[in-house]
Each structure stands twice: as C-alpha cells, then as structure tokens.
LUMSELO-666084 format. One record per residue (C-alpha): x, y, z; residue in three letters; residue number from 1. Coordinates in pm, 1 decimal. Layout:
<dovos>
(dovo (X, Y, Z), "ALA", NUM)
...
</dovos>
This chain:
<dovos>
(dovo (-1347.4, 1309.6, 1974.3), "UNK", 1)
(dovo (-1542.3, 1255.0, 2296.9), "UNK", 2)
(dovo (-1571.4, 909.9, 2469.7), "UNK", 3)
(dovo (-1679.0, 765.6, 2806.6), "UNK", 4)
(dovo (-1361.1, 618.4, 2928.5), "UNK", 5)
(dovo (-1453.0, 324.7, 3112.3), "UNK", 6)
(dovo (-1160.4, 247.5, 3402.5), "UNK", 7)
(dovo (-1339.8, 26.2, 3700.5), "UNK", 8)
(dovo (-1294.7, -373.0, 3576.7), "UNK", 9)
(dovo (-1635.4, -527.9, 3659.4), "UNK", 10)
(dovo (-1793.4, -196.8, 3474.1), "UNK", 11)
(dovo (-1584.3, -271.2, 3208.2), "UNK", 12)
(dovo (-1699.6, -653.9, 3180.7), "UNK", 13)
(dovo (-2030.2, -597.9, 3153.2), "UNK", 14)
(dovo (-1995.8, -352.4, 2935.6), "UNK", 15)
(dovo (-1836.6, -559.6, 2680.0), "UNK", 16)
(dovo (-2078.7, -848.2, 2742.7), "UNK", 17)
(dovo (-2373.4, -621.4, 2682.9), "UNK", 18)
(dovo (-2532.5, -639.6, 2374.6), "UNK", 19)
(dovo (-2661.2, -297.7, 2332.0), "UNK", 20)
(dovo (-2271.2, -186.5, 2297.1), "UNK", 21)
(dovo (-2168.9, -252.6, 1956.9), "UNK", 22)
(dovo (-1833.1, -190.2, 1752.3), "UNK", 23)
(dovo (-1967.2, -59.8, 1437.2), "UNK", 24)
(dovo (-1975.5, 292.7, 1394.7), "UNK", 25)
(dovo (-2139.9, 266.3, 1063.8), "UNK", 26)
(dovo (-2451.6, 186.9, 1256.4), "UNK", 27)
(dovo (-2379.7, 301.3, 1616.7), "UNK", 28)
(dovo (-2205.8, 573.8, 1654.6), "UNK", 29)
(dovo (-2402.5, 890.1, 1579.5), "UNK", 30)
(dovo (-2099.4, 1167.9, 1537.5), "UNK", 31)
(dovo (-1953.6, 872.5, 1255.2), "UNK", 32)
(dovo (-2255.6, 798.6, 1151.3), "UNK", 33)
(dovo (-2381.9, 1165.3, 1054.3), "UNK", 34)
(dovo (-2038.8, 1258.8, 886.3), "UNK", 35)
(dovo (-1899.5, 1460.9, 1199.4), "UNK", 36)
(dovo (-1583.9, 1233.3, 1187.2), "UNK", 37)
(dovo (-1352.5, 1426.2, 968.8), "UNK", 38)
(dovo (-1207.2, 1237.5, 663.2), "UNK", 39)
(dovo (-827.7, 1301.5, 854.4), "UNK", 40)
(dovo (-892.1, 1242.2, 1166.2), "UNK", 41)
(dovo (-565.7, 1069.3, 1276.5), "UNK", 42)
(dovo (-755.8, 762.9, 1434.2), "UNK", 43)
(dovo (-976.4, 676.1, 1180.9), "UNK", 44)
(dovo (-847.3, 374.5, 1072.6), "UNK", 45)
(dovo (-918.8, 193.6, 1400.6), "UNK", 46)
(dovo (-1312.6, 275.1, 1356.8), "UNK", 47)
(dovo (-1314.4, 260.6, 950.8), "UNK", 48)
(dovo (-1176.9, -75.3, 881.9), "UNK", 49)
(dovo (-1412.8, -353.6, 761.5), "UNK", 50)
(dovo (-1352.5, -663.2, 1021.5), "UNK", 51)
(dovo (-1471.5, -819.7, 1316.6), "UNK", 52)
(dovo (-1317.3, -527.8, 1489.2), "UNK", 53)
(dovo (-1549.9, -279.6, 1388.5), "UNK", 54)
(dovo (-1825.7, -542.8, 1276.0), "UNK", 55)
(dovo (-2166.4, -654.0, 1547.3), "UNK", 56)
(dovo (-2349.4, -922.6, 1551.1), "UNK", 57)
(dovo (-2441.3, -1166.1, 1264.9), "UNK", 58)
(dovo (-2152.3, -972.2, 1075.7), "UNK", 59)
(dovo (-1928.2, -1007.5, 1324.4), "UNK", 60)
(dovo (-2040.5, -1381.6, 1340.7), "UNK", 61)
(dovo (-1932.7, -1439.2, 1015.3), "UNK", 62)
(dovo (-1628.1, -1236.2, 987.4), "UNK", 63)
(dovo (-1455.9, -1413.3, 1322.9), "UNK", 64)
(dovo (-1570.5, -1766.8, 1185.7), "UNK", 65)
(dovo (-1315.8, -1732.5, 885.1), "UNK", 66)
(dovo (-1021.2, -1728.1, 1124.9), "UNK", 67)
(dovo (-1089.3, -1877.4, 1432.7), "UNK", 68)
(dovo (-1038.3, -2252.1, 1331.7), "UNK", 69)
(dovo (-688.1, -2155.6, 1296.7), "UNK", 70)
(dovo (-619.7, -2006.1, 1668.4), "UNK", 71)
(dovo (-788.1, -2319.6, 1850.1), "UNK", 72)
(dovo (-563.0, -2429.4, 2137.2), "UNK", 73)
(dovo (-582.0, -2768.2, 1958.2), "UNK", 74)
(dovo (-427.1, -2596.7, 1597.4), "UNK", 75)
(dovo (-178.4, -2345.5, 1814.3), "UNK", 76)
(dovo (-29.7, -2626.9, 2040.9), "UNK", 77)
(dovo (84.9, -2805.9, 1712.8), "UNK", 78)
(dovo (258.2, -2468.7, 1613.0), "UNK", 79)
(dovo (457.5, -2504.9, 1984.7), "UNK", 80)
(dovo (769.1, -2675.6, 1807.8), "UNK", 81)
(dovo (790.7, -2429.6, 1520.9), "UNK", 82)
(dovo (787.8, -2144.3, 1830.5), "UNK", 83)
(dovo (1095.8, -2354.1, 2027.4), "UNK", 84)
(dovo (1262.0, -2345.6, 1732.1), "UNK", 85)
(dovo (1224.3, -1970.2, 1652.1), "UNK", 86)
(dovo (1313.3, -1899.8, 1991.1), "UNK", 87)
(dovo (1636.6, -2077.4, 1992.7), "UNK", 88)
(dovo (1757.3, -1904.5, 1616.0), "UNK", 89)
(dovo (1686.3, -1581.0, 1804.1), "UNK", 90)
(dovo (1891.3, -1661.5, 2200.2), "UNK", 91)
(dovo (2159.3, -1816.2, 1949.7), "UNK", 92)
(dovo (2215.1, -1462.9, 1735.5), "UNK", 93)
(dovo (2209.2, -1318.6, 2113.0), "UNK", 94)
(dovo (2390.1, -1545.2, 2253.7), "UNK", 95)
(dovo (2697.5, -1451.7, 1962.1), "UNK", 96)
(dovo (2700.9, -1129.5, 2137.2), "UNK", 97)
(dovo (2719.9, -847.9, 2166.7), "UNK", 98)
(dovo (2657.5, -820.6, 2568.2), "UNK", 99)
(dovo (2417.0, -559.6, 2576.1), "UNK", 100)
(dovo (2180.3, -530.0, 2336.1), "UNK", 101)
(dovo (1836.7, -392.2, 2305.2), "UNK", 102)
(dovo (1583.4, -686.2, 2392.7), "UNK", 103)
(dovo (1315.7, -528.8, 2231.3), "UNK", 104)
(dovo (1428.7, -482.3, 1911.7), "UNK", 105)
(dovo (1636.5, -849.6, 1882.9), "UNK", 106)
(dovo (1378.5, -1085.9, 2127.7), "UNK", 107)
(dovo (1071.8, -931.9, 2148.0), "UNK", 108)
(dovo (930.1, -818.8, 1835.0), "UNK", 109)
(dovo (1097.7, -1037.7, 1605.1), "UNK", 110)
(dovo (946.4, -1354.4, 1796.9), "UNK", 111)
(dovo (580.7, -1255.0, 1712.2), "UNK", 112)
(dovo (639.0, -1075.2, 1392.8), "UNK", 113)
(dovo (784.3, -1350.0, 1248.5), "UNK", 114)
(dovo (539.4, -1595.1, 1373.6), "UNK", 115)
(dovo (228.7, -1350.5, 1245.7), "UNK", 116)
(dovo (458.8, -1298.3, 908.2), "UNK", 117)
(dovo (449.3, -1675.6, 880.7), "UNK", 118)
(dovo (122.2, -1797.3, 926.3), "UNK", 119)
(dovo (-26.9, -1483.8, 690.7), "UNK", 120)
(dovo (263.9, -1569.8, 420.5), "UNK", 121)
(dovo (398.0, -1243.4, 408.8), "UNK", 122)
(dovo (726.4, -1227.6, 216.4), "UNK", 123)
(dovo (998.5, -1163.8, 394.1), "UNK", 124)
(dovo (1089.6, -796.2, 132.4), "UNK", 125)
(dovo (726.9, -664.4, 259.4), "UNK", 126)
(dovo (815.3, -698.4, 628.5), "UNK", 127)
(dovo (1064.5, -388.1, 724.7), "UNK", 128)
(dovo (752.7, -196.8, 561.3), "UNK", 129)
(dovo (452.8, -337.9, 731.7), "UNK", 130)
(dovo (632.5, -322.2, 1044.0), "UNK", 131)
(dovo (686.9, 40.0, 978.2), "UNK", 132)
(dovo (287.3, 85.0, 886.4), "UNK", 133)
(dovo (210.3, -124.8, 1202.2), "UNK", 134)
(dovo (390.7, 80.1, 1409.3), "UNK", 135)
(dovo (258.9, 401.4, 1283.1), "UNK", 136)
(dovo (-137.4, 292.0, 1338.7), "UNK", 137)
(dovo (-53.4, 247.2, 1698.0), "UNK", 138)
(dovo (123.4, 576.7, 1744.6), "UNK", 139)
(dovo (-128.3, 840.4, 1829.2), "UNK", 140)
(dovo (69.6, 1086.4, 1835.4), "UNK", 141)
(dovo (102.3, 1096.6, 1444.1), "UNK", 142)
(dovo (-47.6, 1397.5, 1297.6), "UNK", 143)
(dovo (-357.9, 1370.4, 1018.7), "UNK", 144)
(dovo (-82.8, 1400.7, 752.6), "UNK", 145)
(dovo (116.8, 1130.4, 856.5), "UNK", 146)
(dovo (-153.8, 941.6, 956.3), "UNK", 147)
(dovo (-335.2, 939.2, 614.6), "UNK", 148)
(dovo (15.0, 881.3, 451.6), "UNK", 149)
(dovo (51.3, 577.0, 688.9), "UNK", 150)
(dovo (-271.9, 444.0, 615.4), "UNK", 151)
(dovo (-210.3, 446.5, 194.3), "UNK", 152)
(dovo (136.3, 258.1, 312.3), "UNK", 153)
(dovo (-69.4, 15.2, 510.3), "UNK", 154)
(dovo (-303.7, -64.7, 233.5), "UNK", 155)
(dovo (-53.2, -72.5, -40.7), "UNK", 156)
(dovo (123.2, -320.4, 106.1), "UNK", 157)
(dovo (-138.4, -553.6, 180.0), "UNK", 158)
(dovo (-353.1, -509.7, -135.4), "UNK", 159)
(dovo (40.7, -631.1, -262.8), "UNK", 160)
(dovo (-11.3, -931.5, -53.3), "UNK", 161)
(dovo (-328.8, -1014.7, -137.0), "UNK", 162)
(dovo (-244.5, -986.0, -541.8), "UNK", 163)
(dovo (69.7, -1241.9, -495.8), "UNK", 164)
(dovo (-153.9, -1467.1, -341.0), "UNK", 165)
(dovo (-430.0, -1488.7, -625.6), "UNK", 166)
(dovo (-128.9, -1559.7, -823.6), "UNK", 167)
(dovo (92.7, -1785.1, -582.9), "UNK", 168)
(dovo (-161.7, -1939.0, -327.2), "UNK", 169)
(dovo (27.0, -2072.7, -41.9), "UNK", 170)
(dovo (-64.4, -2319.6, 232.9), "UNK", 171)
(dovo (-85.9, -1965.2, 452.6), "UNK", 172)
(dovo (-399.6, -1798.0, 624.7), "UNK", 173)
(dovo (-377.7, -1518.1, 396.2), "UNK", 174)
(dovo (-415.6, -1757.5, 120.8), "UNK", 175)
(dovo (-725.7, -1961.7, 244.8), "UNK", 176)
(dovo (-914.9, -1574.2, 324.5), "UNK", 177)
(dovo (-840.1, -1513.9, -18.2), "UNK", 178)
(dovo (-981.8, -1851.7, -209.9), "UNK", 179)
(dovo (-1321.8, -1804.5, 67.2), "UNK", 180)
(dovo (-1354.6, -1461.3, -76.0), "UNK", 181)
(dovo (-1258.5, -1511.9, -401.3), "UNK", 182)
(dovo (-1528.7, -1877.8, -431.9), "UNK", 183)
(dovo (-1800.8, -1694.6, -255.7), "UNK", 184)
(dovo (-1800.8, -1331.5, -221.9), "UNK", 185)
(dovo (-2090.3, -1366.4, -9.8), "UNK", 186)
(dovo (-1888.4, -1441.4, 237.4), "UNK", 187)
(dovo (-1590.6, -1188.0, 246.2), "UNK", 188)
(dovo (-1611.9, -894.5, 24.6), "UNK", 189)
(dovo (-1243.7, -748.5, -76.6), "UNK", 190)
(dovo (-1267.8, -456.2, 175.8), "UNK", 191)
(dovo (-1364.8, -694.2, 443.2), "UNK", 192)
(dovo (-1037.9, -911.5, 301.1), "UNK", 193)
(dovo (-780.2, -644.2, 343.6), "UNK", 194)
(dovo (-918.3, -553.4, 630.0), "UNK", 195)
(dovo (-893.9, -847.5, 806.0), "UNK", 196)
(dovo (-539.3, -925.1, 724.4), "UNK", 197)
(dovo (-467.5, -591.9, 887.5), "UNK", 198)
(dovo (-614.9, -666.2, 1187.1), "UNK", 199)
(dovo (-476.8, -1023.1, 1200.3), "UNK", 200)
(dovo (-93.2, -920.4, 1143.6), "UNK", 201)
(dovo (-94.3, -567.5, 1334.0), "UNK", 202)
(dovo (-261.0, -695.7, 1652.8), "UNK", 203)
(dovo (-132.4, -1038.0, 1609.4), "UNK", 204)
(dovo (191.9, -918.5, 1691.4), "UNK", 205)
(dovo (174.0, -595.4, 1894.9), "UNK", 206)
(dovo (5.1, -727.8, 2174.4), "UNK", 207)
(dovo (249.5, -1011.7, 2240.9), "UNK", 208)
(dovo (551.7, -757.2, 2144.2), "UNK", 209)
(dovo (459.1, -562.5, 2492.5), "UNK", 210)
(dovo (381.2, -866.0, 2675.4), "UNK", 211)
(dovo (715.8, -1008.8, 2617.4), "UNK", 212)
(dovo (841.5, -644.4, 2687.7), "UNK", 213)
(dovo (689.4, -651.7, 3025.6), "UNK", 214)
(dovo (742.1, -984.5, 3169.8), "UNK", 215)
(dovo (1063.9, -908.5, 3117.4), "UNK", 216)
(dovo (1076.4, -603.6, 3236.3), "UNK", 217)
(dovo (895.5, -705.5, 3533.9), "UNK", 218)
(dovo (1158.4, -953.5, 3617.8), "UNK", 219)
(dovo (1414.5, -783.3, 3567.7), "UNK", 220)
(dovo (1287.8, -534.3, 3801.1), "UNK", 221)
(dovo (1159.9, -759.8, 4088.9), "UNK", 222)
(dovo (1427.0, -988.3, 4172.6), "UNK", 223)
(dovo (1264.9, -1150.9, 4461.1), "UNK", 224)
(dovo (969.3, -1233.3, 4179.0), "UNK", 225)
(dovo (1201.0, -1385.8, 3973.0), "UNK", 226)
(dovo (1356.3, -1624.8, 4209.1), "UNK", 227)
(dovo (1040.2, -1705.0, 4314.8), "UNK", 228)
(dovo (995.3, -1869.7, 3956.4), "UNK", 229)
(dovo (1285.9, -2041.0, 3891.3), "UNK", 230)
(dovo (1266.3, -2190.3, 4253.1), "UNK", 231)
(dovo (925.0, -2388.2, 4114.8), "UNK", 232)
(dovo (683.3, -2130.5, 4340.9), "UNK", 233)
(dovo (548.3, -1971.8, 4055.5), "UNK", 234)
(dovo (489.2, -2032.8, 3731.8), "UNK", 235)
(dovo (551.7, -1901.6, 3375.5), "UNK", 236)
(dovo (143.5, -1887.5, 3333.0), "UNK", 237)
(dovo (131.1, -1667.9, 3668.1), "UNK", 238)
(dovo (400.5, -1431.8, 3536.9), "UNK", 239)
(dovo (216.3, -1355.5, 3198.9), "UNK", 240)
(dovo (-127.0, -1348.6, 3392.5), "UNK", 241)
(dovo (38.1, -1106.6, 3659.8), "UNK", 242)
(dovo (217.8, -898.5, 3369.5), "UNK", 243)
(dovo (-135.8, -891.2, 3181.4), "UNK", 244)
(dovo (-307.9, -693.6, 3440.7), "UNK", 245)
(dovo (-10.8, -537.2, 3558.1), "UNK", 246)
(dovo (89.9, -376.7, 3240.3), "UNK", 247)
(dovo (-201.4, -411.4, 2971.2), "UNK", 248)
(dovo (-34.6, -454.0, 2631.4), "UNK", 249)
(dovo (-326.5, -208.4, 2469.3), "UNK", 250)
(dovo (-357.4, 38.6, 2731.6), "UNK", 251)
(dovo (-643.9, 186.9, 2611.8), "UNK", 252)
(dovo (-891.5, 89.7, 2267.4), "UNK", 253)
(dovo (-1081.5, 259.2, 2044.9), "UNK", 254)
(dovo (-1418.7, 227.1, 2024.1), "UNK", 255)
(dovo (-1738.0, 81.3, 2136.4), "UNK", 256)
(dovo (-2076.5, 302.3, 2089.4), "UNK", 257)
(dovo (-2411.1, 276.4, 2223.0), "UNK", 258)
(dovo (-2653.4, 96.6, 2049.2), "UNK", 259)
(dovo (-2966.5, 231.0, 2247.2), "UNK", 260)
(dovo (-2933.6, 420.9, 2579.5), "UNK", 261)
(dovo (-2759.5, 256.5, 2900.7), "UNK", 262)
(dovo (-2812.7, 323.1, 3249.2), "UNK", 263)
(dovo (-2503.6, 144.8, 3450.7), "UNK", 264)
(dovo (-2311.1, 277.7, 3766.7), "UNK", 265)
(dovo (-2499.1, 577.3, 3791.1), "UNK", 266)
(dovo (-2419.6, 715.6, 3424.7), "UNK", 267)
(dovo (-2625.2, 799.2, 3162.1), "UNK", 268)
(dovo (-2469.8, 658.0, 2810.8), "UNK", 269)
(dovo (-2671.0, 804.6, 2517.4), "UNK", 270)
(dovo (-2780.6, 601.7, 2212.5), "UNK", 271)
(dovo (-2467.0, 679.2, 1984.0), "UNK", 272)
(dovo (-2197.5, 772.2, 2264.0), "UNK", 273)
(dovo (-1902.4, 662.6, 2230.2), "UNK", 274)
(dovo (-1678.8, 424.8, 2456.8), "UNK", 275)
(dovo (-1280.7, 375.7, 2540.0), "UNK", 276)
(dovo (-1201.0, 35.9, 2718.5), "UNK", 277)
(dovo (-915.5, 153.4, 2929.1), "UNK", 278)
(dovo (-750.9, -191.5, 2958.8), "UNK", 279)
(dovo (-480.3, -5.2, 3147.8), "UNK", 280)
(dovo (-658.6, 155.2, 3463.6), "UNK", 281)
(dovo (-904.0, -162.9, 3472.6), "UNK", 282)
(dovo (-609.7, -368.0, 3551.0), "UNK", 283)
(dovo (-467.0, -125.5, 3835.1), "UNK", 284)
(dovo (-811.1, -91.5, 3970.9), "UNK", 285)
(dovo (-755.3, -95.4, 4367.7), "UNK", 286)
(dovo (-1109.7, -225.1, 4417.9), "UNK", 287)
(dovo (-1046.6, -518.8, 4223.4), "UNK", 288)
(dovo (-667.3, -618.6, 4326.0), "UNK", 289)
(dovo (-567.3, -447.3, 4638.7), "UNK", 290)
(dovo (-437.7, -190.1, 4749.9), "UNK", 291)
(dovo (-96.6, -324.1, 4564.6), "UNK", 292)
(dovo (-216.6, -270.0, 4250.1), "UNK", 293)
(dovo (41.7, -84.4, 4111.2), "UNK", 294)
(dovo (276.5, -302.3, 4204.9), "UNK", 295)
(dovo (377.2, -642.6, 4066.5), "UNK", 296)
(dovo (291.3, -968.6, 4280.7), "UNK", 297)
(dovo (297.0, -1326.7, 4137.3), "UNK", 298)
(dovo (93.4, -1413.9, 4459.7), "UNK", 299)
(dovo (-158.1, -1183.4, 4396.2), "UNK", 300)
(dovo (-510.6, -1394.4, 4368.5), "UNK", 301)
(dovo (-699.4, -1162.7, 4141.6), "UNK", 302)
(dovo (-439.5, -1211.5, 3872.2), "UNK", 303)
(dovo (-608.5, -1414.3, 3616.2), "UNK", 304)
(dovo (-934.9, -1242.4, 3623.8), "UNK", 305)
(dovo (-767.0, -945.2, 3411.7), "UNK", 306)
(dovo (-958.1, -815.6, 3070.0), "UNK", 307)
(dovo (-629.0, -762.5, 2915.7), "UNK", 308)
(dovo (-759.1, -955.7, 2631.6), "UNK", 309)
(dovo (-1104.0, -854.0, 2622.6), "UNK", 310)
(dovo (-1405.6, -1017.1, 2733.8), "UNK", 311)
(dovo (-1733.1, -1090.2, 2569.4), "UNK", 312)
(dovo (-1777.3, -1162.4, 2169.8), "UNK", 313)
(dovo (-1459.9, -961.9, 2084.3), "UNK", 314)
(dovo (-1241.1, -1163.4, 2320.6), "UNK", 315)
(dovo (-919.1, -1176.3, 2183.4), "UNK", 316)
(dovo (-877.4, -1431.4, 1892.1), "UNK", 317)
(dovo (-514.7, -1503.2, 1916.8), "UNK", 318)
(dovo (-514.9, -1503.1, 2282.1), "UNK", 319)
(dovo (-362.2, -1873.5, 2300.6), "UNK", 320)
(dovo (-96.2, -1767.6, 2050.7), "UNK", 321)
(dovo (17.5, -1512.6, 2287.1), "UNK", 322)
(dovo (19.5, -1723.8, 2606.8), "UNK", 323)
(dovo (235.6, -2008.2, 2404.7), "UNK", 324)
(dovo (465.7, -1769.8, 2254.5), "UNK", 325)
(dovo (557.5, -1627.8, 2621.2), "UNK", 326)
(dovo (512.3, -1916.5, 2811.6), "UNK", 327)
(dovo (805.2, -2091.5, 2580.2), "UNK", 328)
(dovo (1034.4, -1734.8, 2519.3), "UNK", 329)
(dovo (1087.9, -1660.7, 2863.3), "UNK", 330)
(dovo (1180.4, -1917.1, 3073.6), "UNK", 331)
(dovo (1432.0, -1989.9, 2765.7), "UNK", 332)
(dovo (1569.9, -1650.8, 2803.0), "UNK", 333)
(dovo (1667.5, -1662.7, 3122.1), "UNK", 334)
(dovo (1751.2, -2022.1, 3121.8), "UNK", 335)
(dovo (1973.4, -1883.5, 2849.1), "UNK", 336)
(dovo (2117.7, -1577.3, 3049.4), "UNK", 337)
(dovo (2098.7, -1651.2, 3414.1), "UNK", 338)
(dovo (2264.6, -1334.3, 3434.1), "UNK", 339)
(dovo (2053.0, -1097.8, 3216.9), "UNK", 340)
(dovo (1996.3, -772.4, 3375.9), "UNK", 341)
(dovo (1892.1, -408.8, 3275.8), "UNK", 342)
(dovo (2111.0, -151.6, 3132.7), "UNK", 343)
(dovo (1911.1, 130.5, 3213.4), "UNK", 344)
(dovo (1703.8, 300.9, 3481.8), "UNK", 345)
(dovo (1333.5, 253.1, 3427.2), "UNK", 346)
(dovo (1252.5, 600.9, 3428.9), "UNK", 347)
(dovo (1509.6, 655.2, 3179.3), "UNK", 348)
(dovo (1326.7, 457.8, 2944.8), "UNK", 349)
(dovo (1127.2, 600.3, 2674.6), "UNK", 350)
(dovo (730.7, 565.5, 2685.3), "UNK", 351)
(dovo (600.4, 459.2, 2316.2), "UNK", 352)
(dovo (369.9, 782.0, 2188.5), "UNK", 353)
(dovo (87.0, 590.7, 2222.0), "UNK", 354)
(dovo (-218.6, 625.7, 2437.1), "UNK", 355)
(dovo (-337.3, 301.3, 2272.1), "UNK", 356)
(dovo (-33.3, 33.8, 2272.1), "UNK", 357)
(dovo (143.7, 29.9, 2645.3), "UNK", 358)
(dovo (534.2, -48.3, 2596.6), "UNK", 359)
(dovo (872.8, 108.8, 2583.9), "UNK", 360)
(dovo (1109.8, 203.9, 2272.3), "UNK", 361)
(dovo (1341.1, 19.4, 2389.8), "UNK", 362)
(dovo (1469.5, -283.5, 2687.0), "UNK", 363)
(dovo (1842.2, -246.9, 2714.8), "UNK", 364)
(dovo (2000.1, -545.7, 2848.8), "UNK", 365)
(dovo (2304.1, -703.5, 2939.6), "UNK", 366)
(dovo (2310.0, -1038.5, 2885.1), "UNK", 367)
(dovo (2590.5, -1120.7, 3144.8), "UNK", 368)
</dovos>
C-alpha cells in the first residue's frame, strides 16, 4: 500500500493541523474507499476500526468527548498515588532478586498494562491474552493469516469484556462507555464501543511501555546524562521530553488521507492519497534539532517541541498519563538501584518487528 511518508517536523505539524487531512478512510481514502484494500491485508485493523482514530470531524468530536473527561491532568493527578503505589509492588518483586533480570518484561510493561487494565476493568484471566492480541496488532511483520487470526483474538476478547460489564457494571471506564452506549445509542453504536476500548487499552499502554524502555535505556547508556539528573541539573520532565523525540515510542503511524488536493513543500498530495506520520525521522530531523540529532542531550533546547504525541485534533489523549507514569517510575528506579546497569550490548539487542511501535524485546539489567 502506497503512502507519502512525511519525515521533516514542521511539515509534519501542519499537516496534522490541516483540515483537509482526515483519518477516515471510509470517506478519504480512495484505494479503501473503492474496495482496492484487500479484506487480509495485514494492517487493516489500524484503518478499519470504528474510533476517534479513524473518525474526522463532528464524528471524531463526539467519539473523543466520551473519554477525555477521564485523562484531564486534574482526574490523572488524583490517580498519582495509585501509580506510587504500583511502582513500589513492582521495585519490591525486583528488589527480591534475582540480579539481572529483564526490565522490560518485569518494570516496563507491567506498570502501564496494569494501570490501562485497571481503569478499563479488565479482569485480571483476560490479560495474558489481550496482551498477546496487543502485541500482535503492532507487529507488522505478521503475515495476513496471522494477522486476521489476531484480529478475531482481539475482538473476542473484548466483545467478552464488554458482555461482563452489561452484566457486572463496575465503577471502570469500560463500564461508563458501555451504560452511554447502551442509554443512547445515538451516541456510541456497539462497533464504535469495541472499538474504542481497543484503542484505549492497546495504545494506552504501548506507547508508555517504549517510553519507559527508552529513558531507561538512554540512561543507562549516557552516564554523564544521568548524573546530570540526579545532581538537580536536569529534570525527570527533560529526560522523557528528550527520550520522546529521541526515540519516538510509535515510530511510524498508519494513516492520514487527503481530503481534497494539497500543495505543501513542493509536493503534490492527491485527493485520496494516503499519508504515514513518521514520528521517528521527525524527531531526528537535523533541521529542527541540530546537527546532534541522533544523539541524546538533556540540554538540547528543541526538546519539548517533539510530535511524539501528535499534534492537532488527534493529539494524544492519554498523553498526561504517560508523562505521570514516567515521571514517578524512573527516578524510583534508580533511586531504588543506584547501581542498575545493562547486561547487554545495545547492538545485541533485538529490534521489535515493527515498523510502527519503536522498542526492543528485551532491557537486560543488572540491578547491582
């Protein structure tokens, strides 16, 4: 499938500011739109699912309004206790050993999976599963077999969550998207439903999965960097802006079309055309942060204007969730383990088969 890859960061902003770009291929994007998109096309579920999303204007309007109350900066600062405490259970279980471990797996997922699992009441049975659907949407290297079969996974296991719900209502988001649509259907039909939860719990905790990753990773890797924080120069907030552009959690995503055509920076885009934000290459853009851009610099000036999480109408919803959830789990961990350092050579680690989510298989660690 065929798509103007947008890489230069002040292209990319007003791009995603512009109104004629929209994110619903149902309307927009004339290869979708005219049935060219085959039925098994191994990406399909980013561009077929019913939520804000894929969803433009008034629609998307309505779709974002259902949630967004509960990611205000005024609703996610009350959640910042829960989050300490979370954080602790998990440097405890480290902390009982063994010495090296795999931070991924046993500090950075479960932190945001379990907060995501918790506000959208999913059971704690259901999680090994979604996590193993989640993962499988981001890799893109799955083929349209696996894809499809990862897809009926996905769905069966939220379609689950949503039928325990009419049954057991909770005090959980899932729970209040299920009594809006189920009081007026006018206002979420059941596709839109589903869909939203799996937007809501896959890139509710993805995104914050390789940002923890990262910052880590980054520290780990820059010792100079990391002294510079804990000596009072620097602060968490610069280390998860510097990571963000640095190392863009969603290196690339799928898709943005055309509404009519659109001269900018001497390309044509045709009505219908597809487009990839490349997160990724915006970030390393040498135009827009030096000629340093590849490397990582807590000083760096341009550090907060990254578009790691979006820009425009589709700016990321649980961006504040993300920047708590960091800004409390890593100066814990290495308050925790002064000593912490990597096991492993960064180019022996493992690249996740994703062009879409940027992050490793794995952080091996020792913790002292």
């Amino acid at each position: 499938m065929v798509a103007w890859s947008v890489t230069q960061p002040e292209l990319l902003r007003k791009l995603l500011a512009d109104p004629r770009v929209s994110k619903n291929p149902n309307l927009h994007w004339a290869a979708y739109r005219d049935g060219e998109i085959p039925e098994d096309w191994p990406l399909r579920i980013w561009v077929s699912v019913q939520n804000m999303f894929t969803a433009y204007g008034g629609d998307h309007r309505r779709l974002r309004s259902l949630v967004s109350k509960a990611f205000t900066p005024r609703r996610v600062e009350a959640l910042r206790p829960w989050v300490e405490e979370l954080t602790t259970g998990l440097l405890d279980r480290l902390a009982a050993g063994p010495d090296s471990v795999d931070l991924r797996e046993n500090f950075a997922y479960p932190l945001p999976i379990e907060v995501i699992c918790q506000l959208f009441g999913v059971p704690e049975e259901h999680r090994p599963e979604l996590r193993r659907a989640v993962d499988g949407v981001f890799n893109t290297s799955l083929s349209a077999e696996e894809a499809q079969a990862n897809g009926v996974l996905m769905y069966g296991i939220l379609g689950q969550l949503v039928a325990n719900g009419r049954v057991n209502p909770g005090e959980d988001l899932a729970s209040g998207l299920i009594a809006a649509r189920d009081e007026d259907g006018s206002v979420l039909e059941e596709a839109e439903l589903i869909d939203t939860l799996i937007l809501m719990i896959s890139a509710g905790h993805e995104t914050t999965v390789n940002l923890l990753h990262h910052a880590i990773l980054a520290l780990l890797t820059h010792p100079e960097e990391l002294a510079k924080v804990r000596s009072g120069e620097h602060t968490w907030a610069e280390v998860i802006d510097e990571t963000m552009r640095w190392q863009a959690p969603i290196a690339n995503l799928p898709l943005r079309y055309a509404v009519e055509d659109i001269e900018i920076d001497g390309v044509h885009i045709k009505a219908g055309e597809a487009i990839l934000a490349s997160y990724a290459a915006a970030g390393r853009s040498p135009e827009a942060h030096g000629s340093d851009a590849d490397e990582f610099r807590l000083s760096r000036e341009s550090k907060s204007q990254h578009l790691s999480f979006g820009h425009g109408v589709h700016y990321c919803l649980g961006a504040p969730l993300a920047r708590l959830e960091a800004e409390l789990a890593l100066p814990a961990l290495f308050e925790r383990f002064p000593d912490l350092a990597l096991a492993a050579e960064v180019s022996e680690l493992e690249k996740m088969p994703s062009f879409i989510s940027n992050g490793h298989t794995s952080l091996p660690v020792r913790l002292k």
